[in-house]
C-alpha positions in Angstrom: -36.8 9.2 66.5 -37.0 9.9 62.8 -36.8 13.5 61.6 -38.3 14.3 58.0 -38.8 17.4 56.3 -41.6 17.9 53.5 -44.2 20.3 52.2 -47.8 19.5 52.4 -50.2 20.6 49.8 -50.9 24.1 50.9 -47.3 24.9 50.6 -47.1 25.0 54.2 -43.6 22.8 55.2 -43.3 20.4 58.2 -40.5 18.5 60.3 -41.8 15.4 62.4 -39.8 14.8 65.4 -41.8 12.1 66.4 -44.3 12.4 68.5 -44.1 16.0 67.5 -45.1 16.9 64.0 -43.8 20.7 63.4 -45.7 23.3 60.5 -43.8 26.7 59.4 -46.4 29.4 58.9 -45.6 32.9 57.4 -42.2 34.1 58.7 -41.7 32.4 62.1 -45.0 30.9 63.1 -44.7 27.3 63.5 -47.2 25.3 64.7 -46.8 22.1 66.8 -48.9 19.3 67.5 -48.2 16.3 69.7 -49.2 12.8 68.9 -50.2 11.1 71.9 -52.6 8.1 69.8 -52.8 5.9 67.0 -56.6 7.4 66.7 -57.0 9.3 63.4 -58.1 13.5 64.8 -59.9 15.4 62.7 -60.2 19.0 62.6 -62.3 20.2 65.7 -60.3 17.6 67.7 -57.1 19.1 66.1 -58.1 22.8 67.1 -59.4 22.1 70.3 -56.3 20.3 71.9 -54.0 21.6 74.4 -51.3 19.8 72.2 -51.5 21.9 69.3 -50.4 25.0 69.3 -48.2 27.8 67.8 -44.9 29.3 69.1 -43.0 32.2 67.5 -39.2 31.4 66.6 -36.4 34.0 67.6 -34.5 35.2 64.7 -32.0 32.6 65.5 -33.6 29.7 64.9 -34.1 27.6 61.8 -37.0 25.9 60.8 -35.0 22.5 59.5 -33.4 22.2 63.2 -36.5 24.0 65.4 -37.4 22.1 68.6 -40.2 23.5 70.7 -38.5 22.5 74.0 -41.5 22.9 76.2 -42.6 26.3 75.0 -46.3 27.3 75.0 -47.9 29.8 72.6 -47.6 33.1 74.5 -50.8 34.0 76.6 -53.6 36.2 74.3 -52.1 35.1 71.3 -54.6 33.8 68.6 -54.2 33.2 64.9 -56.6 33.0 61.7 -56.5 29.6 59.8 -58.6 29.1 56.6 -60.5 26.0 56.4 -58.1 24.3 53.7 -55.4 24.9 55.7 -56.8 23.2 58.7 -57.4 20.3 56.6 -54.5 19.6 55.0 -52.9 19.9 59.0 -55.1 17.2 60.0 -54.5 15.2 56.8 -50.9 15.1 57.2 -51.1 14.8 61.2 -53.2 11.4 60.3 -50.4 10.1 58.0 -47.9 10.6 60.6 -50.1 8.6 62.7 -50.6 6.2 60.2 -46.8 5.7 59.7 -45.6 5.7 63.3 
């Protein structure tokens, strides 16, 4: 598995641990999505998945070595996402895809 680190557009930075792709938002929000196809997503499909979601880091953790291990995003939790935002996700999420 390859592991990369870069920053998409919206400043928001990202680890792929293939078939995981990995977003840091604010302080320990990161966001995970799992690839499970070569099909581009787009945004509703994205947002509407039961493999992307976010998990909250523990003080502990870095972002550069963070590894979801099976966590799930705590139950009641919900998050605010401008539109930009979710597009530059799904833009990057469908270069993984194209790369892998």
């Amino acid at each position: 598995m390859e592991n990369s680190k870069e920053k998409a557009a919206v400043c928001i930075e990202f680890n792929v641990d293939y078939p995981f792709i990995y977003f840091l938002r604010d302080h320990r929000i990161v966001f995970v999505y799992e690839i499970t196809s070569k099909k581009a997503i787009n945004a509703e499909v994205l947002f509407n998945s039961d493999r992307f979601r976010a998990i909250e880091m523990s003080e502990e953790e870095a972002f550069e070595t963070f590894k979801h291990g099976g966590r799930m995003t705590p139950e009641g939790t919900s998050f605010f996402m401008k539109e930009d935002e979710l597009a530059k996700l799904v833009e990057q999420i469908n270069r993984v895809i194209e790369d892998y």
